[in-house]
N, CA, C and O atoms as a printed pandas DataFrame, in Angstrom:
     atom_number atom_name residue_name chain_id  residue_number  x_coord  y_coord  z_coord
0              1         N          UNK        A               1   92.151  148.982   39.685
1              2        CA          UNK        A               1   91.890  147.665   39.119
2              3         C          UNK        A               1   92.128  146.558   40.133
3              4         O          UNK        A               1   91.344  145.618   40.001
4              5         N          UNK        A               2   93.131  146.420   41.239
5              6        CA          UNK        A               2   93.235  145.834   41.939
6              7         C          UNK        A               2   91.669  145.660   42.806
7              8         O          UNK        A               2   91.279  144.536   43.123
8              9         N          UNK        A               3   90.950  146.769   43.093
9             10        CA          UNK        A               3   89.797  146.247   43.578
10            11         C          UNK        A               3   88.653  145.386   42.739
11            12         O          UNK        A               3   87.734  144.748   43.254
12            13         N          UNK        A               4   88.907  145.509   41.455
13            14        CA          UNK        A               4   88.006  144.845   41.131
14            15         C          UNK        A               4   88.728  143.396   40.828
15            16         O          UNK        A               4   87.886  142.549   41.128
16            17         N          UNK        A               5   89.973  142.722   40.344
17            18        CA          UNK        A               5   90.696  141.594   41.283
18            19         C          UNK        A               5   90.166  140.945   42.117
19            20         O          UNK        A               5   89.687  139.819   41.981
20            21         N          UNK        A               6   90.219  141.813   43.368
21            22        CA          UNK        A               6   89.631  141.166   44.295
22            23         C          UNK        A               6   88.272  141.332   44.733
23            24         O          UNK        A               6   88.065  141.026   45.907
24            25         N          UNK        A               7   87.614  141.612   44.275
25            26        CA          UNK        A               7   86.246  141.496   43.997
26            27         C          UNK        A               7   85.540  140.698   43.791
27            28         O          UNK        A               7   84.545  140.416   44.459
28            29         N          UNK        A               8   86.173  139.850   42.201
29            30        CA          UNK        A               8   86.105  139.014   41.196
30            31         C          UNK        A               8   86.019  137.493   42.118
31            32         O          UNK        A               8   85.202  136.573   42.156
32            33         N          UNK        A               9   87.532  137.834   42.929
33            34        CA          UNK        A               9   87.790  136.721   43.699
34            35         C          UNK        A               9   86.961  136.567   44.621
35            36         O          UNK        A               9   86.268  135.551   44.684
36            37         N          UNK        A              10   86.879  137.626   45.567
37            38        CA          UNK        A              10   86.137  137.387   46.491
38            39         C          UNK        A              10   84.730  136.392   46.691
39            40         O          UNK        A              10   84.318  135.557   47.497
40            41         N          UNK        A              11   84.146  137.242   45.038
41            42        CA          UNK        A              11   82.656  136.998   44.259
42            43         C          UNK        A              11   82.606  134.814   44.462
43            44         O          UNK        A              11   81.980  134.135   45.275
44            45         N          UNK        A              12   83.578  134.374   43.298
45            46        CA          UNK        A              12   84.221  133.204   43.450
46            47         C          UNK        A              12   84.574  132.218   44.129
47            48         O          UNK        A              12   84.777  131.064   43.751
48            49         N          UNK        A              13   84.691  132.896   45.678
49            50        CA          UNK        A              13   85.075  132.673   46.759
50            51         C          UNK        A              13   83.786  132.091   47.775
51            52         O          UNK        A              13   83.524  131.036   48.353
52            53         N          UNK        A              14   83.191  133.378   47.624
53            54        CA          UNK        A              14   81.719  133.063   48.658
54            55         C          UNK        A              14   80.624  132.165   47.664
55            56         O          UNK        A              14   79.758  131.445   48.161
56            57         N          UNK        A              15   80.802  132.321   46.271
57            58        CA          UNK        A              15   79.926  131.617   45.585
58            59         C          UNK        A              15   80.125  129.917   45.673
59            60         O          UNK        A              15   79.158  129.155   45.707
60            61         N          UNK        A              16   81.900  129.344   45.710
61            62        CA          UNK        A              16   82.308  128.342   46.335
62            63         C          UNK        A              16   81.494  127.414   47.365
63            64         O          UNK        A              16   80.727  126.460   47.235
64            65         N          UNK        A              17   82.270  128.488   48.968
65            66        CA          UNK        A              17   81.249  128.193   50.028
66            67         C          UNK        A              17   79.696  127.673   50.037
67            68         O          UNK        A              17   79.151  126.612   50.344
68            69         N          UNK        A              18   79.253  128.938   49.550
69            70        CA          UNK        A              18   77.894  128.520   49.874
70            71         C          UNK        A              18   77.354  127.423   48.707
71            72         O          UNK        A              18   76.147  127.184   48.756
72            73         N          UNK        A              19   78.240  126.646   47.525
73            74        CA          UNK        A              19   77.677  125.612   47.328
74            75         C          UNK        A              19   78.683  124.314   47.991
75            76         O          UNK        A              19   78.381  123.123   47.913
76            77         N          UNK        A              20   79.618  124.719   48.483
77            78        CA          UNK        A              20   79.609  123.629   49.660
78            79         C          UNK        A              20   78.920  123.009   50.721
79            80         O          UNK        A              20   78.781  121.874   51.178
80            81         N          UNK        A              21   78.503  124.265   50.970
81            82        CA          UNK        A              21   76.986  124.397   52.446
82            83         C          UNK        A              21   76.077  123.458   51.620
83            84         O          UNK        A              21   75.789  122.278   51.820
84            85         N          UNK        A              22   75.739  124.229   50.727
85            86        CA          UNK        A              22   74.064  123.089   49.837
86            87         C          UNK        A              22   74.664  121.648   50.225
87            88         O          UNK        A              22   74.216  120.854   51.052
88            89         N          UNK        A              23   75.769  121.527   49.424
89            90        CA          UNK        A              23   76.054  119.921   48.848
90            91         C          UNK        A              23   75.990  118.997   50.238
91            92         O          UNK        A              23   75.515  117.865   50.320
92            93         N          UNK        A              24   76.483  119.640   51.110
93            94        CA          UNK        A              24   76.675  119.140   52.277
94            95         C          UNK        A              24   75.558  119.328   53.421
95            96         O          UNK        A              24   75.729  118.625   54.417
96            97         N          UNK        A              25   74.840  119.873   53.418
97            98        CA          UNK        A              25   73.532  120.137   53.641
98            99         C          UNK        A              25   72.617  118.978   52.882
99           100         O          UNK        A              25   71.930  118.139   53.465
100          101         N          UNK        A              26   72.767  119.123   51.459
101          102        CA          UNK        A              26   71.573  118.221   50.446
102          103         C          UNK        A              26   72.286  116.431   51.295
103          104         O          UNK        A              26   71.594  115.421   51.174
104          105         N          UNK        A              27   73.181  116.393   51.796
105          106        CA          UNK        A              27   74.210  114.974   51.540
106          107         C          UNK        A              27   73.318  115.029   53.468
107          108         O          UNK        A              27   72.889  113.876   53.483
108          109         N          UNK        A              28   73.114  115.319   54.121
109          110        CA          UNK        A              28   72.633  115.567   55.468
110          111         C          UNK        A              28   71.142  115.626   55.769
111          112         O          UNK        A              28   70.843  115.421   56.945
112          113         N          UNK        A              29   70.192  115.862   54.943
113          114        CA          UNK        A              29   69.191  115.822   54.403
114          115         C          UNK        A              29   68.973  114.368   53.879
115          116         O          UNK        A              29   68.263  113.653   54.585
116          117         N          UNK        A              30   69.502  113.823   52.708
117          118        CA          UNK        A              30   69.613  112.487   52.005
118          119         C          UNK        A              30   69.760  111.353   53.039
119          120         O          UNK        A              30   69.265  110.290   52.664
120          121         N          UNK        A              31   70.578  111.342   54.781
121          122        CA          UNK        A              31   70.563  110.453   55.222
122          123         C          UNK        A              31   70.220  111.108   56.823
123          124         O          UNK        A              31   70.981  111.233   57.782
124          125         N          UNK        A              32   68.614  111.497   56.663
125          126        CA          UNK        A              32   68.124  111.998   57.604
126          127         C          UNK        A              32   69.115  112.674   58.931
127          128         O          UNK        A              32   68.709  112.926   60.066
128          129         N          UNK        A              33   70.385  112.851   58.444
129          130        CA          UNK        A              33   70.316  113.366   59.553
130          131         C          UNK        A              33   69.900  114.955   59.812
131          132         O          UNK        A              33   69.713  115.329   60.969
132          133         N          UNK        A              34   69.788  115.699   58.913
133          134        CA          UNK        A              34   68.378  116.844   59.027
134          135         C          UNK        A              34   67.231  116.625   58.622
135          136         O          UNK        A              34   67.012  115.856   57.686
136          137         N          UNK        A              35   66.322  117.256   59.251
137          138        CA          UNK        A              35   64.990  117.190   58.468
138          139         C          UNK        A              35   64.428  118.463   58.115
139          140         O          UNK        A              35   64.608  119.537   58.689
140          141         N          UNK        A              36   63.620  118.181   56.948
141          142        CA          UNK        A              36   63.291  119.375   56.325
142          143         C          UNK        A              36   62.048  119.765   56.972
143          144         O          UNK        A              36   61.454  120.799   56.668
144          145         N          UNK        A              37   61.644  118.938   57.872
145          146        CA          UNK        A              37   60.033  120.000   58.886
146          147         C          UNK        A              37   60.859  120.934   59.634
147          148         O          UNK        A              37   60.517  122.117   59.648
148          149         N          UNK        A              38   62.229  120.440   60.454
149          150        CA          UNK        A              38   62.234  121.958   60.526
150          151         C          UNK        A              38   62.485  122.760   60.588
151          152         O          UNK        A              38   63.712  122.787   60.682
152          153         N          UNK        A              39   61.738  124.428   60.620
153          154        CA          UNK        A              39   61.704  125.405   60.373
154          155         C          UNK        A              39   63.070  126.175   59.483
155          156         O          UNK        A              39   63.209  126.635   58.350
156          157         N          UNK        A              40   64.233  125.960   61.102
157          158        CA          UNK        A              40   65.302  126.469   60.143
158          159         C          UNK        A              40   66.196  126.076   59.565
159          160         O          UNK        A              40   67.134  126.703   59.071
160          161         N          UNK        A              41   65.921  124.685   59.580
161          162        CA          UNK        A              41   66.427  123.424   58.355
162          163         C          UNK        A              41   65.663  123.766   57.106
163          164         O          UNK        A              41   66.037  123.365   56.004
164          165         N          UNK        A              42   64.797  124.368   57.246
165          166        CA          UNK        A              42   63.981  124.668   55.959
166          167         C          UNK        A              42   63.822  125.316   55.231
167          168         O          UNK        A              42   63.333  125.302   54.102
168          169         N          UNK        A              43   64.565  126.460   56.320
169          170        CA          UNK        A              43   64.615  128.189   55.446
170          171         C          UNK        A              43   65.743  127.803   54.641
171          172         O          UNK        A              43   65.615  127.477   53.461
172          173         N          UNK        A              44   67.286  127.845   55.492
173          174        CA          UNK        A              44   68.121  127.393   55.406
174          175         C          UNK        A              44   68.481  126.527   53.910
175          176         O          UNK        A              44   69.545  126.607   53.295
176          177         N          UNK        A              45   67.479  125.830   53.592
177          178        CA          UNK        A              45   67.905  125.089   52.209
178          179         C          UNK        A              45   67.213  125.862   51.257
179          180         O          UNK        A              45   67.685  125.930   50.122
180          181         N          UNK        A              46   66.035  126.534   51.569
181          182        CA          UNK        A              46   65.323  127.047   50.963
182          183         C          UNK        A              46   66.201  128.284   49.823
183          184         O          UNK        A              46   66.385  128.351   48.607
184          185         N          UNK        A              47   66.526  129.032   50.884
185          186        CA          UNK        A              47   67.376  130.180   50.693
186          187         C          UNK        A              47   68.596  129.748   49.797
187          188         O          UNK        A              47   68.807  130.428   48.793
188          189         N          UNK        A              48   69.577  128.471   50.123
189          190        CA          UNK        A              48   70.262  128.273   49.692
190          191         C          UNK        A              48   70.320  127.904   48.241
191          192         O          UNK        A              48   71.167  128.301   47.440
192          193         N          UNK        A              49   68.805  126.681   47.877
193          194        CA          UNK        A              49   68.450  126.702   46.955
194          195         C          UNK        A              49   67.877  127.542   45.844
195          196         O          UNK        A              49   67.671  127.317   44.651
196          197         N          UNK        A              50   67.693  128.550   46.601
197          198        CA          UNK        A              50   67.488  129.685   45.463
198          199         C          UNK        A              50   68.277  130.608   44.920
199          200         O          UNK        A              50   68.166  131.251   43.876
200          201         N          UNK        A              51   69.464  130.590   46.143
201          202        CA          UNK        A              51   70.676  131.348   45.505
202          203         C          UNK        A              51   71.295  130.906   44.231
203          204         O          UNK        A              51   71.715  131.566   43.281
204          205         N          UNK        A              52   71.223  128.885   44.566
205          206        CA          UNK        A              52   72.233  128.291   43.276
206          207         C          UNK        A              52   71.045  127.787   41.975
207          208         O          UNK        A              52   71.361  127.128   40.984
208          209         N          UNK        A              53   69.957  128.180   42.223
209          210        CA          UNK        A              53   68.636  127.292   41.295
210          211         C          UNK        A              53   69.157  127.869   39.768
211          212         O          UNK        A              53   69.316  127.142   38.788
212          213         N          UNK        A              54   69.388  129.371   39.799
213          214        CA          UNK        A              54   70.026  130.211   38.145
214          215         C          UNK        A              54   71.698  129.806   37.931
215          216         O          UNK        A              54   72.381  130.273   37.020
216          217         N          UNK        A              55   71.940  129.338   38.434
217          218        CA          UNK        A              55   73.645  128.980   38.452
218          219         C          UNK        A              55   73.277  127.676   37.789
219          220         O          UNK        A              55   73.748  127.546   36.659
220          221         N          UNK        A              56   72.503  126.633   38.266
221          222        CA          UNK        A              56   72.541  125.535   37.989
222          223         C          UNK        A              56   71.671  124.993   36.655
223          224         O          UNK        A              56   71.901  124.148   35.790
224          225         N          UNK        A              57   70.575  125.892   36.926
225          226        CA          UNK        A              57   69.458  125.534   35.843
226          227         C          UNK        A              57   69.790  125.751   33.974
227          228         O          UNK        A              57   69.274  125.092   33.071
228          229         N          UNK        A              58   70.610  126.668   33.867
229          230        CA          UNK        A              58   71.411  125.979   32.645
230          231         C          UNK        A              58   72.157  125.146   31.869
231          232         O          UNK        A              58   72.172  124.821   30.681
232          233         N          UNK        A              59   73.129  124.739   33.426
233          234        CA          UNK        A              59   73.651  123.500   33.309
234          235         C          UNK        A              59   72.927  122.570   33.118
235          236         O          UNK        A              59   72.830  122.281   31.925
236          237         N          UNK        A              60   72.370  121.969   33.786
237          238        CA          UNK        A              60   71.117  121.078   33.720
238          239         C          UNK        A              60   70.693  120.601   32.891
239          240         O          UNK        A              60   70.778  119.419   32.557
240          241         N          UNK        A              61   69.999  121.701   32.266
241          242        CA          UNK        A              61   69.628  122.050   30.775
242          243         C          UNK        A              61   70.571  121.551   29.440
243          244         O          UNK        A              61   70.001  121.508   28.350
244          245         N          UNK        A              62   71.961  121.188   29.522
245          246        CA          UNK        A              62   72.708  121.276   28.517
246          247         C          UNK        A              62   72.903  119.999   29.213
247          248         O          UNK        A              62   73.134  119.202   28.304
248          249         N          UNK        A              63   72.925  119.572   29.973
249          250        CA          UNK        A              63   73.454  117.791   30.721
250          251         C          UNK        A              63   72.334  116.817   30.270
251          252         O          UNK        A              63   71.114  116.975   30.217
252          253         N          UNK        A              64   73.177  115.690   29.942
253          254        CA          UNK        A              64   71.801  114.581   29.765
254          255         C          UNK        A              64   71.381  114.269   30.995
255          256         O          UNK        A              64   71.993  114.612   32.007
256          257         N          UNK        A              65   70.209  113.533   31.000
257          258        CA          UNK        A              65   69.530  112.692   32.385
258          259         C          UNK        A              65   70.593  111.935   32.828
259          260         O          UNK        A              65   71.139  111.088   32.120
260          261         N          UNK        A              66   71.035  112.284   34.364
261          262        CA          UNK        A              66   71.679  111.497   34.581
262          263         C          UNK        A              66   71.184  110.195   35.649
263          264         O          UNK        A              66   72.000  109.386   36.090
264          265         N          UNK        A              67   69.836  110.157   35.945
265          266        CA          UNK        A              67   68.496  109.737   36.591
266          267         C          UNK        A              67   68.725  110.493   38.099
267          268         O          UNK        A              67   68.313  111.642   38.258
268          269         N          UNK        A              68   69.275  109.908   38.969
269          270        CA          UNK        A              68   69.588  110.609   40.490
270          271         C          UNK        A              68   70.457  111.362   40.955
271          272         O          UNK        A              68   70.556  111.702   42.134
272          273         N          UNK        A              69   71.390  111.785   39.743
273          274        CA          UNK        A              69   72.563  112.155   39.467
274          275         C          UNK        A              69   72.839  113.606   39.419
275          276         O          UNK        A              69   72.865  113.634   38.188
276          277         N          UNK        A              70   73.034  114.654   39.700
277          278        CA          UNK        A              70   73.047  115.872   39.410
278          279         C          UNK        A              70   74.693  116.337   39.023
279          280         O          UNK        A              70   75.221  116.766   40.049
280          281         N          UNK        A              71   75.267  116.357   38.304
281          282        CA          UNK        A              71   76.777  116.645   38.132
282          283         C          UNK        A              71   76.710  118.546   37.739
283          284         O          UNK        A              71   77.667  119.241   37.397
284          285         N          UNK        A              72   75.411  118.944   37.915
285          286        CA          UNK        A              72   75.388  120.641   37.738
286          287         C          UNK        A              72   76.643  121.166   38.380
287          288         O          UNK        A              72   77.481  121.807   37.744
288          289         N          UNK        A              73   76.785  120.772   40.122
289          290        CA          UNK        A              73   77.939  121.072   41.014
290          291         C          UNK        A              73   78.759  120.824   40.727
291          292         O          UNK        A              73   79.640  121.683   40.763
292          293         N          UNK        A              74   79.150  119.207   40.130
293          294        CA          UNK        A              74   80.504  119.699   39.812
294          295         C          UNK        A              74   81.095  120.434   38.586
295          296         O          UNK        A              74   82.316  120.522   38.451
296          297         N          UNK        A              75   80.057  121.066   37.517
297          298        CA          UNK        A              75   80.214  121.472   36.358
298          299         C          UNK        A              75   80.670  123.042   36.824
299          300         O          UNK        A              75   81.730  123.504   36.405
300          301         N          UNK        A              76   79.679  123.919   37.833
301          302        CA          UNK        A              76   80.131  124.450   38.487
302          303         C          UNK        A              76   81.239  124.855   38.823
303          304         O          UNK        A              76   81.754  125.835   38.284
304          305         N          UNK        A              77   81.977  123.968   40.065
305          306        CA          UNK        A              77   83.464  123.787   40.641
306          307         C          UNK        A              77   84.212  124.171   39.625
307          308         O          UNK        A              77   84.852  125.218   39.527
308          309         N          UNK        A              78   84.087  123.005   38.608
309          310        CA          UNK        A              78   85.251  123.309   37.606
310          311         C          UNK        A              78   85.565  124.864   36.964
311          312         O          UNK        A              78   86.637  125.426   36.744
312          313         N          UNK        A              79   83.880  125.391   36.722
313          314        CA          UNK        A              79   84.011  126.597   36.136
314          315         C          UNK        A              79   84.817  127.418   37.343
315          316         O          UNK        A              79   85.569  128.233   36.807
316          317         N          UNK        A              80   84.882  127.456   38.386
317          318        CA          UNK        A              80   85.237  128.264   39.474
318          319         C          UNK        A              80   86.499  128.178   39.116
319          320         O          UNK        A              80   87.155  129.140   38.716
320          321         N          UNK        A              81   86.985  126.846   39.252
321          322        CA          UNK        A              81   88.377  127.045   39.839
322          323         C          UNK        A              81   89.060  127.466   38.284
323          324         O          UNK        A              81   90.141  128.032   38.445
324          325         N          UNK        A              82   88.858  127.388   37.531
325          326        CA          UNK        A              82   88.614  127.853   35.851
326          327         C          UNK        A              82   89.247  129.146   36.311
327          328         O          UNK        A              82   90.441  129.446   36.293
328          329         N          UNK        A              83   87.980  130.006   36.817
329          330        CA          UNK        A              83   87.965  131.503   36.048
330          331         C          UNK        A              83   88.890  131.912   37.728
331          332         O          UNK        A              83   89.321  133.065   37.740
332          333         N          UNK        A              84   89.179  131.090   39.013
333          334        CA          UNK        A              84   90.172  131.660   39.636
334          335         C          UNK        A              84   91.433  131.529   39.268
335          336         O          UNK        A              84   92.327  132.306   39.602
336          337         N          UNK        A              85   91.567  130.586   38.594
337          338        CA          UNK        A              85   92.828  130.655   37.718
338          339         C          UNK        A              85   93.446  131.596   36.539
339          340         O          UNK        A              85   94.491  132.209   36.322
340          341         N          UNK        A              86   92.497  131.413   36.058
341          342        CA          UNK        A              86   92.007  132.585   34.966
342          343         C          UNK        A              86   92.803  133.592   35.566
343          344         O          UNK        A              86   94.022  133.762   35.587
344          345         N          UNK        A              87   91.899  134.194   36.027
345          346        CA          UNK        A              87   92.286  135.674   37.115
346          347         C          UNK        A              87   93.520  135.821   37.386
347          348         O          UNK        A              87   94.262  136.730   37.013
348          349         N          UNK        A              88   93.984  134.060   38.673
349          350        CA          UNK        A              88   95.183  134.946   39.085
350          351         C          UNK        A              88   96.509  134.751   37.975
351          352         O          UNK        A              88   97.581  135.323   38.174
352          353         N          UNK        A              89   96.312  134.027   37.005
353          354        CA          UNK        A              89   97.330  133.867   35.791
354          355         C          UNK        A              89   97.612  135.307   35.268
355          356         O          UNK        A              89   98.732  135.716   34.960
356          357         N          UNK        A              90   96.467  136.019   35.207
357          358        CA          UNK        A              90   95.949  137.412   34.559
358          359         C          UNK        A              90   96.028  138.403   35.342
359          360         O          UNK        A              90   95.134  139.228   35.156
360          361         N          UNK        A              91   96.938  138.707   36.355
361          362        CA          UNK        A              91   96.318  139.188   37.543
362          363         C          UNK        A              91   97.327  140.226   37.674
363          364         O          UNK        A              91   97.162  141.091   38.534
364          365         N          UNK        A              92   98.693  140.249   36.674
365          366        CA          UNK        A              92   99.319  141.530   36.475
366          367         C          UNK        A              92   98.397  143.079   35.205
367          368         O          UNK        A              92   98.672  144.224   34.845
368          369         N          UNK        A              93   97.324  142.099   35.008
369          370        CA          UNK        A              93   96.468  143.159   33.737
370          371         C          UNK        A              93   95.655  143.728   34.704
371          372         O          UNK        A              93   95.139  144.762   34.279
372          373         N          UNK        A              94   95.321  143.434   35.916
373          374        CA          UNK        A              94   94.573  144.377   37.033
374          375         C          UNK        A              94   95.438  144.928   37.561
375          376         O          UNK        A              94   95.381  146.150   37.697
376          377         N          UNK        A              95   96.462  144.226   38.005
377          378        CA          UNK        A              95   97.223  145.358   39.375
378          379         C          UNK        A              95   98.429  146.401   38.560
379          380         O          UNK        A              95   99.093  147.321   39.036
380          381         N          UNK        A              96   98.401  145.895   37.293
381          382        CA          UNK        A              96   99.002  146.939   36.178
382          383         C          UNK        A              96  100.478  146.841   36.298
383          384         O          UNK        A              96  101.249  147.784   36.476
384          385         N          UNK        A              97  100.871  145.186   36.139
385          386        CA          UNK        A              97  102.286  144.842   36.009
386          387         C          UNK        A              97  102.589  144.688   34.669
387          388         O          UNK        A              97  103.734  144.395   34.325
């Protein structure tokens, strides 16, 4: 059970990151200092955006218009740091304390 623990976390962990990368990427993009002609500025968001498009697109969905506003990310975050808490509060029912 301990591997799946840290699994969980791990999962949590890299899912974190890489919407740090977007946000900070999308925030780098927004004041040209990347551009999306090119190539691997392009994959790069591309890819990224498709990793978080099913993460986010429910949220979305349940959020009012916020017009330029996207608060999906931080609805996100919260769930993260949520269910890492979760976990490690819970975390003698995996390692079998």
């Amino acid at each position: 059970m301990t591997t799946l623990f840290q699994a969980l976390m791990l999962i949590l962990d890299v899912v974190w990151f890489i919407m740090i990368a977007h946000i900070i990427m999308s925030w780098l993009i927004n004041f040209d200092v990347l551009n999306l002609r090119q190539p691997l500025v392009a994959q790069v968001w591309d890819g990224l955006s498709r990793l978080l498009e099913p993460i986010y697109r429910p949220i979305r969905n349940v959020l009012p218009n916020m017009g330029g506003l996207d608060l999906a990310p931080l609805v996100v975050f919260i769930g993260i740091i949520i269910l890492q808490r979760a976990l490690a509060n819970n975390a003698g029912f995996f390692l079998g304390y």
